[in-house]
VOSESE-180690 format. One record per residue: residue in three letters; residue number from 1; x, y negated, z negated of N, C-alpha, C, CB in turn. Coordinates in nm, 2 decimals. Glycine has a CB too. Layout:
N
Ala_NUM_X_Y_Z_X_Y_Z_X_Y_Z_X_Y_Z
...
***
This chain:
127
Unk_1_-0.30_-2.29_-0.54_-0.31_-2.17_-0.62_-0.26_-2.05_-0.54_-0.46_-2.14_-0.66
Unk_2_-0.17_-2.00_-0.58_-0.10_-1.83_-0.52_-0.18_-1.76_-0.58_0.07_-1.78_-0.56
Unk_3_-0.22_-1.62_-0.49_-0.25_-1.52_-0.51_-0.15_-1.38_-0.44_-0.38_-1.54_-0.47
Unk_4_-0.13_-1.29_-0.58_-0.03_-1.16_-0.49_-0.09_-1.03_-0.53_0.16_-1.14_-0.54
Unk_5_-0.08_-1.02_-0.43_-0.13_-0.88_-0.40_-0.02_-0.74_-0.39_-0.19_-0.89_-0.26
Unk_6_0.00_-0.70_-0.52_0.13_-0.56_-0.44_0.06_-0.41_-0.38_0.25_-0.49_-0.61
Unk_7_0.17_-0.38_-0.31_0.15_-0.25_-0.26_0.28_-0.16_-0.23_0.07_-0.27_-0.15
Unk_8_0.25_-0.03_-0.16_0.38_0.06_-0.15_0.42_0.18_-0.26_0.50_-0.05_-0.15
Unk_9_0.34_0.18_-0.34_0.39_0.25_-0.52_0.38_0.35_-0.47_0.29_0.25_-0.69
Unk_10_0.35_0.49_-0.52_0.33_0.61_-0.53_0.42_0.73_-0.58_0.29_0.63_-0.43
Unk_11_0.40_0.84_-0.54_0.48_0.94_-0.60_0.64_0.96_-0.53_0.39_1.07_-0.60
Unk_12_0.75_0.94_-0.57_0.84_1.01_-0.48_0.93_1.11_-0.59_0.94_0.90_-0.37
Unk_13_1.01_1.20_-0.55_1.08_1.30_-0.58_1.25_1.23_-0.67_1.10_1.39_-0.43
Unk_14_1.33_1.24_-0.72_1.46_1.18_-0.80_1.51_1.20_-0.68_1.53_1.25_-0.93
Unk_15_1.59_1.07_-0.67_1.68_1.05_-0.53_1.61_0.98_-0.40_1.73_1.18_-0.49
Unk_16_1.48_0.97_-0.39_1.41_0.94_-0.30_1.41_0.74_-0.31_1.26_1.03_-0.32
Unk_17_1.31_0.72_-0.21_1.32_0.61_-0.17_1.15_0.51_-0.16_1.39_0.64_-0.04
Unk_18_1.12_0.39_-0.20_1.00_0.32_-0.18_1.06_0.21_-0.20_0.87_0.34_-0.27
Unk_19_0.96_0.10_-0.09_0.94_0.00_-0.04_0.82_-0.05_-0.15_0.91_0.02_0.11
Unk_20_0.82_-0.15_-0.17_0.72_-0.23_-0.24_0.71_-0.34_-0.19_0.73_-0.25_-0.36
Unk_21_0.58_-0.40_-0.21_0.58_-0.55_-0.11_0.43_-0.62_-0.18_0.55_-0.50_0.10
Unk_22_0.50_-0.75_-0.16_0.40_-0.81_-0.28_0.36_-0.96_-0.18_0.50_-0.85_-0.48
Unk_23_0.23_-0.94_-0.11_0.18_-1.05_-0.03_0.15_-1.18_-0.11_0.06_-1.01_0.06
Unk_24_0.18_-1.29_-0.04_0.12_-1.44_-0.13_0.04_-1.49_-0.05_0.23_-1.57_-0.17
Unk_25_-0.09_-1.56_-0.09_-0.20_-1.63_-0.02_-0.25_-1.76_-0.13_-0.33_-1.50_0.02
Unk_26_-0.27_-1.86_-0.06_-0.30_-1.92_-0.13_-0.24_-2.04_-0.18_-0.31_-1.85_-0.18
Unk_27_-0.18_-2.15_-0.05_-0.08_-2.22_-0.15_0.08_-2.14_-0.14_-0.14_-2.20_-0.33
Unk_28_0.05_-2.01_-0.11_0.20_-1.97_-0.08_0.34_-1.98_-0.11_0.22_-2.00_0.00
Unk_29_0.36_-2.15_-0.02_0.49_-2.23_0.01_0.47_-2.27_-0.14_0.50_-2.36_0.15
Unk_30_0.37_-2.28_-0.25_0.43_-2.44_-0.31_0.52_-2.30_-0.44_0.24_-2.62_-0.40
Unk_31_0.53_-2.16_-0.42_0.63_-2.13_-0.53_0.74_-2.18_-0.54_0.66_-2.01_-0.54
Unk_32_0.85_-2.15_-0.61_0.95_-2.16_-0.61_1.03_-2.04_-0.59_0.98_-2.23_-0.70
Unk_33_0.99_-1.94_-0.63_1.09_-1.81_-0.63_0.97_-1.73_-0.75_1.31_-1.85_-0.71
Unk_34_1.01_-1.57_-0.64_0.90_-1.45_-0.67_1.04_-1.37_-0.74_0.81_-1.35_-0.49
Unk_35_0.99_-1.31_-0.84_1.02_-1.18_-0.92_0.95_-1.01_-0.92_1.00_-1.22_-1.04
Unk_36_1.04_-0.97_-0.95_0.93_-0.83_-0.96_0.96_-0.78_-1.12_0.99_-0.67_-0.83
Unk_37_0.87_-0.73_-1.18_0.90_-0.68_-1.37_0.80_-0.56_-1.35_0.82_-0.83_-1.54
Unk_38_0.84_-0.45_-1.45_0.82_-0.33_-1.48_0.76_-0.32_-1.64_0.94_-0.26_-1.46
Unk_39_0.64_-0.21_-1.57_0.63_-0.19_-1.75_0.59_-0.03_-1.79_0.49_-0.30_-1.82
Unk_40_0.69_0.01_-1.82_0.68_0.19_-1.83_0.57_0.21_-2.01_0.92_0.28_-1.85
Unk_41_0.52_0.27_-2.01_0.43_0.36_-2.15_0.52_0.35_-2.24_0.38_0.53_-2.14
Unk_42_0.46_0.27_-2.33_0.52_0.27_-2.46_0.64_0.19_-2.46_0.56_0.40_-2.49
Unk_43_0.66_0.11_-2.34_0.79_0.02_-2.30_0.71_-0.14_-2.32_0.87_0.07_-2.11
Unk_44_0.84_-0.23_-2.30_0.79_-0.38_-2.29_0.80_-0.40_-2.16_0.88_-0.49_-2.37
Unk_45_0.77_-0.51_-2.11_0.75_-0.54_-1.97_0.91_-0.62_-1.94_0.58_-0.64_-1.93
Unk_46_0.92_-0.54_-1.85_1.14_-0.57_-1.83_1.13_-0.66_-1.70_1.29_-0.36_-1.76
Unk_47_1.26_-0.69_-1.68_1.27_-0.80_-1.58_1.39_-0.70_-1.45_1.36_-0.99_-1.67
Unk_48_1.28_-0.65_-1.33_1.36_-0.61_-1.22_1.46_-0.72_-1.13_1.26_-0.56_-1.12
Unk_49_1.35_-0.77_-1.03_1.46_-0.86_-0.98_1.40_-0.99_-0.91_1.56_-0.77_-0.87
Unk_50_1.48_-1.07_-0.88_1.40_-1.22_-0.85_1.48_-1.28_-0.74_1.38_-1.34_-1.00
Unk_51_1.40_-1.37_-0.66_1.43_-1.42_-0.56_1.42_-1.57_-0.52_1.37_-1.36_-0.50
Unk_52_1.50_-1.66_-0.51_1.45_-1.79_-0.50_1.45_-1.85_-0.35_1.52_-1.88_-0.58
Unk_53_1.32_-1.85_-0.27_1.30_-1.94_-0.14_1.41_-2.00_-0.12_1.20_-2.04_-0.14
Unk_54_1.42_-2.07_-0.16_1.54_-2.16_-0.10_1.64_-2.14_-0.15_1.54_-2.29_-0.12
Unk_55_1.78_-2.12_-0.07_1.87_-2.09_-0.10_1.88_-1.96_-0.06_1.88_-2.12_-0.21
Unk_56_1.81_-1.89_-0.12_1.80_-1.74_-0.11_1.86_-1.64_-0.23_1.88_-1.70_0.02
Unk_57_1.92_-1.72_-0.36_1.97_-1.63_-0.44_1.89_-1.52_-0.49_2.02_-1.69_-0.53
Unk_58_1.93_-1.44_-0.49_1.90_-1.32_-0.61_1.93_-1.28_-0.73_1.92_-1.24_-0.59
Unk_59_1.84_-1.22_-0.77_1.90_-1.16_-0.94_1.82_-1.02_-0.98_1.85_-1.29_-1.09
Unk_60_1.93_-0.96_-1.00_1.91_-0.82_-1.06_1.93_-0.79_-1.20_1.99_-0.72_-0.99
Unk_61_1.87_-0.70_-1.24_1.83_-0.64_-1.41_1.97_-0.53_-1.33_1.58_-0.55_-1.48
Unk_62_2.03_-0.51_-1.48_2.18_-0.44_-1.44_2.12_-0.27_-1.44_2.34_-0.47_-1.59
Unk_63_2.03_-0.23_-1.49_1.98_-0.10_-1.43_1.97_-0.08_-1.32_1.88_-0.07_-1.46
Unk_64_1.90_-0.18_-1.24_1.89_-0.12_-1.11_1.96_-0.22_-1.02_1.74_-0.10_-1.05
Unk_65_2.08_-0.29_-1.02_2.19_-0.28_-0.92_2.26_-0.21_-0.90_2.26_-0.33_-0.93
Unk_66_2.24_-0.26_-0.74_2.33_-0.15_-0.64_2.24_-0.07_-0.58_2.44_-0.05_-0.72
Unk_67_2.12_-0.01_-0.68_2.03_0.08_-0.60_1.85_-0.01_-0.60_2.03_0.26_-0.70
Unk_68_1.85_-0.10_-0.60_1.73_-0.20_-0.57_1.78_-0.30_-0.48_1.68_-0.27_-0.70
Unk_69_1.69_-0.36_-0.36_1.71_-0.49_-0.32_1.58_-0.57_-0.29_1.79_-0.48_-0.21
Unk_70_1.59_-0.68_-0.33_1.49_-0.79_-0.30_1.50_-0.89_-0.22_1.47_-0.84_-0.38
Unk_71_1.42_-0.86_-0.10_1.42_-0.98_0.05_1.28_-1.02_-0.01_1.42_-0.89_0.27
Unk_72_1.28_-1.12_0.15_1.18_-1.17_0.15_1.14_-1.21_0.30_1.18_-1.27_0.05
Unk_73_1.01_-1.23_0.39_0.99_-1.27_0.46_0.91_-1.40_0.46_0.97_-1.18_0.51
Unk_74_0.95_-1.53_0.50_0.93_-1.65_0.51_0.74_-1.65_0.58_1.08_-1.71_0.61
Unk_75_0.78_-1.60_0.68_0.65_-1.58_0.81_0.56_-1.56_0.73_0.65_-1.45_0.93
Unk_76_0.56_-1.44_0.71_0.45_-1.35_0.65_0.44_-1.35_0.51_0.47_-1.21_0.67
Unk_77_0.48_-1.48_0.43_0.49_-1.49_0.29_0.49_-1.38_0.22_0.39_-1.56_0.26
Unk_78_0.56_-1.27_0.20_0.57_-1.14_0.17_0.69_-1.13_0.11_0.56_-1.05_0.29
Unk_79_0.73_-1.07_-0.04_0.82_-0.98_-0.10_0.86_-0.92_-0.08_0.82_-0.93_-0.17
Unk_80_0.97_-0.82_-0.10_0.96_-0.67_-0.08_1.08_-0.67_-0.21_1.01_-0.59_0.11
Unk_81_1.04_-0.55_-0.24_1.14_-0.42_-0.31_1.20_-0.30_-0.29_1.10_-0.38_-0.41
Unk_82_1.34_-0.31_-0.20_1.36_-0.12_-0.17_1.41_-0.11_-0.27_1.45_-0.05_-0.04
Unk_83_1.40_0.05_-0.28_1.40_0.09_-0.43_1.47_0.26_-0.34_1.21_0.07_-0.54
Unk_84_1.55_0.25_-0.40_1.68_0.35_-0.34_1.72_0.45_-0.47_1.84_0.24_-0.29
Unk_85_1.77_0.52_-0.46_1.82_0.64_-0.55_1.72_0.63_-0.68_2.01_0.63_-0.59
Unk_86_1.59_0.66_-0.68_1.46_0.64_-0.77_1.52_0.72_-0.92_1.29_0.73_-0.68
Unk_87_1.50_0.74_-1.00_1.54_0.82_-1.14_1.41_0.84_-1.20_1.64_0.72_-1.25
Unk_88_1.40_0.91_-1.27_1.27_0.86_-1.39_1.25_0.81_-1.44_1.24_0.90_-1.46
Unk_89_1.33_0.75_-1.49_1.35_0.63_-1.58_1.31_0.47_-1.50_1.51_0.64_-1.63
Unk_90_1.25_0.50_-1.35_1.22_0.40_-1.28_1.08_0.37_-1.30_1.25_0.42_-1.17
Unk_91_1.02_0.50_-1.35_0.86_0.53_-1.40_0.82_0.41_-1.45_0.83_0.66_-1.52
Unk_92_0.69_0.34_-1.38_0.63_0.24_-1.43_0.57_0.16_-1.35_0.70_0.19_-1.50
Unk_93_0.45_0.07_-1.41_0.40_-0.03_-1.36_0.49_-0.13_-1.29_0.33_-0.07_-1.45
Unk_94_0.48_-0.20_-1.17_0.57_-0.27_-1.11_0.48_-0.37_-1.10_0.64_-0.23_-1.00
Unk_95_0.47_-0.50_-1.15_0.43_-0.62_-1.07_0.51_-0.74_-1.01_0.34_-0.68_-1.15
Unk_96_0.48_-0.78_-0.94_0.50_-0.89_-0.88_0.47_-1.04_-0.97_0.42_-0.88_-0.75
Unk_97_0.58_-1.13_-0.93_0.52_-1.27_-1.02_0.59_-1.38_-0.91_0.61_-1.29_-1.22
Unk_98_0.54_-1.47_-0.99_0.60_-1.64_-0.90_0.56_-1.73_-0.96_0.53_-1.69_-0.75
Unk_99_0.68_-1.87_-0.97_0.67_-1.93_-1.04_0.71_-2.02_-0.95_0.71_-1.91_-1.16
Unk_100_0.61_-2.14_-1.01_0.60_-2.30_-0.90_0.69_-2.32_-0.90_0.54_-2.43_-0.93
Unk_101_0.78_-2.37_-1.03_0.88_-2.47_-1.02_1.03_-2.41_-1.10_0.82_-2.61_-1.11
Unk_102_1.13_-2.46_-1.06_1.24_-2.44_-1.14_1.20_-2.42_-1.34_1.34_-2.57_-1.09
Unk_103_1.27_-2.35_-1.34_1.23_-2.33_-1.59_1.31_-2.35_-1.62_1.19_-2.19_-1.72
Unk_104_1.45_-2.39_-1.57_1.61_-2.44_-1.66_1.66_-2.32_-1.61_1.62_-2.44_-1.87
Unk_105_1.79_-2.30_-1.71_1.92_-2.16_-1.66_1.83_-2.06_-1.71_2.12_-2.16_-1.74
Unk_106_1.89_-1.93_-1.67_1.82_-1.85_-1.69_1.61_-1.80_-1.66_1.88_-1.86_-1.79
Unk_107_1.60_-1.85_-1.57_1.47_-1.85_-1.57_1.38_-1.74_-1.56_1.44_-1.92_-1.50
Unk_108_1.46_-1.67_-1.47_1.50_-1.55_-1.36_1.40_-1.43_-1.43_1.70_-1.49_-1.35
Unk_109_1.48_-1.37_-1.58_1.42_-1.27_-1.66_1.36_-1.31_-1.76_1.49_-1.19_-1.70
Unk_110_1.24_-1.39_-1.78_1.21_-1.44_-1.87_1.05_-1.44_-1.80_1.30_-1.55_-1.93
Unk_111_0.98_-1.35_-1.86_0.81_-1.33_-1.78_0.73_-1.50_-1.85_0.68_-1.13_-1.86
Unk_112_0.81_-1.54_-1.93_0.74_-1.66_-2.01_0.75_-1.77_-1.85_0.86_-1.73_-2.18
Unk_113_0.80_-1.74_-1.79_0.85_-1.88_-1.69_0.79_-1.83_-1.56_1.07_-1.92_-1.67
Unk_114_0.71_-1.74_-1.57_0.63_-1.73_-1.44_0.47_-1.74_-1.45_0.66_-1.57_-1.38
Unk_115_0.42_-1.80_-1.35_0.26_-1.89_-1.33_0.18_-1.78_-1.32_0.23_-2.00_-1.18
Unk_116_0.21_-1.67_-1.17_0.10_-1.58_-1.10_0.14_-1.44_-1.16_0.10_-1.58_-0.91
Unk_117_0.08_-1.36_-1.13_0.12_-1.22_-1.17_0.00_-1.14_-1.05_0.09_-1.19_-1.37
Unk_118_0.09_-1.06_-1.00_-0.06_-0.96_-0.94_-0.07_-0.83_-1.01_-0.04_-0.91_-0.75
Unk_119_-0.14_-0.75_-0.96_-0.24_-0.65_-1.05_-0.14_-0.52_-1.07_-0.42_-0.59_-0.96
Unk_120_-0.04_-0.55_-1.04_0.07_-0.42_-1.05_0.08_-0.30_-0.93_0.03_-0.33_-1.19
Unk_121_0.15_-0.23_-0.94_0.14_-0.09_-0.84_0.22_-0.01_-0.93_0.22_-0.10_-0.67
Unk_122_0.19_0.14_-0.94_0.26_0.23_-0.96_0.33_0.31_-0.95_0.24_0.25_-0.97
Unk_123_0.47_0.30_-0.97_0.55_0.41_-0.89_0.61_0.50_-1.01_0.68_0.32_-0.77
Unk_124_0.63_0.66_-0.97_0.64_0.75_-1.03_0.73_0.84_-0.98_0.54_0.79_-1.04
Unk_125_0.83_0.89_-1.04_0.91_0.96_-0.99_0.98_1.07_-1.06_0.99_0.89_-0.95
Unk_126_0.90_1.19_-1.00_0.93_1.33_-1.13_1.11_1.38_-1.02_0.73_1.53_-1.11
Unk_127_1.08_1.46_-1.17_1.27_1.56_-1.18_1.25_1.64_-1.14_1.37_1.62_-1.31
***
């Protein structure tokens, strides 16, 4: 059983910068690949960006390429999300997800194909 824990949210200014980081415990190793999804007021819950252990690919939501990246640290079973040139439109709940096993093509943005979810973080960014 994985458990995630996110952290890092808070307030920053348009143009500014946050780190987000989403710890796994629990079983850990047996994901397959961690995602991060957003969910702004009055919005649906969108697909940021995802990561698969092995291999290492990534995948980004075309909003925030170029100014989002998603590592990961093996050791410390840990996520991250820098989150670079912030907008308002970045406003929103962020959580973390992970899914055991491969879901077919496309798996990536589809919250249907992920197992864990942690409790979100909030990041906010006024004009």
């Amino acid at each position: 059983q994985v458990q995630l824990v996110e952290s890092g949210g808070g307030l920053v200014q348009a143009g500014g910068s946050l780190r987000l980081s989403c710890a796994a415990s629990g079983r850990a190793f047996s994901n397959y690949a961690m995602g991060w999804f957003r969910q702004a007021p009055v919005k649906e819950r969108e697909f940021v960006a995802a990561k698969r252990w092995s291999g290492g690919s990534t995948y980004y939501a075309d909003s925030v390429k170029g100014r989002f990246t998603i590592s990961g640290d093996n050791v410390k079973n840990t996520v991250y999300l820098q989150m670079n040139s912030l907008e308002p439109d970045d406003t929103a709940v962020y959580y973390c997800a992970a899914t055991l096993r491969w879901g077919g093509t496309m798996w990536y943005n589809n919250t249907k194909k992920y197992d864990v979810w942690g409790q979100g973080t909030q990041v906010t960014v006024s004009s």
